[in-house]
N, C-alpha and C positions, 0 to 999 in steps of 0.2 A: 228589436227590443220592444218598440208598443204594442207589435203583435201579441209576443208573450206576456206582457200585462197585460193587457185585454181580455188575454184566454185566463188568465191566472186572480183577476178580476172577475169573470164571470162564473169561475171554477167554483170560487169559495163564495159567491151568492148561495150554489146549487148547496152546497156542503161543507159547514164548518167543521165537520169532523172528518174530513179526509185529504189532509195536508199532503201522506203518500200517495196518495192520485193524483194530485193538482203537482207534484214534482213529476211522476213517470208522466201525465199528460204533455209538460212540458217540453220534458224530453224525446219525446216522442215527435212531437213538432218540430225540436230543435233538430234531431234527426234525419229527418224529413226532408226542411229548409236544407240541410249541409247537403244529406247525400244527393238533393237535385243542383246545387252548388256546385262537389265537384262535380257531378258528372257533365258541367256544365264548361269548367274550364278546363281545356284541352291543350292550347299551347302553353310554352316552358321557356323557362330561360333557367340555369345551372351555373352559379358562380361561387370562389373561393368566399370566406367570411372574412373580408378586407373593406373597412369603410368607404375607400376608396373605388370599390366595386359596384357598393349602393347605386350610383347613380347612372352604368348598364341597365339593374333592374330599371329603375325609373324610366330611363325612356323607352323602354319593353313597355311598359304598361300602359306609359302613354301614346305611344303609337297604335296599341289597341284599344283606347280611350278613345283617341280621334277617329278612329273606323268608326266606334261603337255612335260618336256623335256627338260627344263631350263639347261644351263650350270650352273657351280657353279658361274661364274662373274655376269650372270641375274639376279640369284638366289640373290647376293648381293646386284644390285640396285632392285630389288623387295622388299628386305627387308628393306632398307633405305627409301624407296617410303614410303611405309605400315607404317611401324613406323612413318617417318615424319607424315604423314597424319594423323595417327590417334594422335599423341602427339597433332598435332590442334585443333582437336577434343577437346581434354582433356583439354586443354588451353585456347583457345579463344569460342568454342561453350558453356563448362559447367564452364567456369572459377576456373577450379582445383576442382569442389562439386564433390567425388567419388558414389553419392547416383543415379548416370543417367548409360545409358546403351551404347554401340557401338554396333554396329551389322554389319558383313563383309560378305559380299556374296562373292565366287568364282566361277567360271567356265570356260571353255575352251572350245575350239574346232580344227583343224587341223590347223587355222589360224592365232586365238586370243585368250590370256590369259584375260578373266574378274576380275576387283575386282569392287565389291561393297562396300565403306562404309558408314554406314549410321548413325545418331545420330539425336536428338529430342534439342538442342540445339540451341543456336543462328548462325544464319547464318549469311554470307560476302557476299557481292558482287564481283563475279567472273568474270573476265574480262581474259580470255583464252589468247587473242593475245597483253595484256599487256607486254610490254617488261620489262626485269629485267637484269640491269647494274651491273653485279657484282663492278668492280672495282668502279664506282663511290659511290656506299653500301659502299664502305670500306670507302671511304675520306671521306663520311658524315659522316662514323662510325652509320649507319642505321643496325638495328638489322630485324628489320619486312622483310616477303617477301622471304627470302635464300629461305625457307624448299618449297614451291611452286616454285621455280624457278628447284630446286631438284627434283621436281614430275615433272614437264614439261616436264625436258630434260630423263627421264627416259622411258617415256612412248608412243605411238603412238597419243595416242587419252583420251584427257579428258574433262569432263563436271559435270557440279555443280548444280543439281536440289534443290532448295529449295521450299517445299511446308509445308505448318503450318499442314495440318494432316497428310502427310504419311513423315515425316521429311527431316532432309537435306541429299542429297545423293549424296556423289563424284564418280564417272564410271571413272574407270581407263581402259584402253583398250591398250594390250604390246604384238605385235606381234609375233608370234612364225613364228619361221624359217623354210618354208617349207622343207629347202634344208638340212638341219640336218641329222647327222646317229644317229641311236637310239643301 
């Protein structure tokens, strides 16, 4: 996400009169970022959409976590991420029906920890750089919203492809530390 403010910040230095550049630029990055993303997470786990299932994914993820090198605190917001995420899924994409599927790609490399997840469900319109006011959520007593504000702050880089054939696909991307002892 600073990435693309950065690029979206230095865009409109160049050029205040090319808004449609500075969005295909973007895209074009975002792009980029995904399709080395997935190509990046290779293994899978395949489960029904049962809340009670969530937490298979989770230790899928986290035992590619601990490869990857994860402390045990990462490891914690990883798994809070995963679970919120896929609870979404279960909630608002299949509306609680456990007869659909999730499907979670992982993978890594010296840099960045990938997740994939993916579901055939209804999708949202994702708005990355939308801000989210905890304390105002509370005075309206607003329920919608925490669990994405949740994923934001956990992770480096996220994007939300929705496509009607190959389904909706969240790309989680959570840097690993090069500077780490193993």
């Amino acid at each position: 996400i600073s990435e693309n403010a950065s690029l979206a910040t230095a865009i409109s230095h160049e050029s205040e009169q090319a808004p449609e550049r500075i969005e295909r630029e973007l895209k074009d990055r975002d792009e980029e970022n995904c399709s080395h993303a997935l190509a990046l997470a290779q293994d899978h786990i395949r489960v029904k959409s049962k809340v009670e299932n969530l937490y298979q994914i989770c230790d899928f993820v986290l035992e590619n976590a601990e490869k990857a090198g994860f402390d045990i605190r990462e490891r914690g917001k990883i798994k809070v991420t995963v679970y919120e995420a896929c609870l979404n899924v279960v909630e608002h994409a299949y509306f609680s029906n456990p007869d659909h599927w999730i499907q979670v790609w992982v993978g890594y490399d010296q840099e960045k920890f990938v997740i994939v997840i993916q579901d055939w469900g209804e999708s949202f319109k994702f708005d990355p750089s939308r801000p989210y006011d905890v304390e105002q959520a509370v005075k309206d007593r607003r329920t919608g919203g925490f669990g994405l504000h949740i994923i934001r702050r956990s992770v480096e880089m996220i994007n939300y492809i929705s496509d009607p054939r190959h389904g909706n696909r969240l790309i989680l991307v959570k840097a690993i530390n090069v500077n780490k002892s193993l």
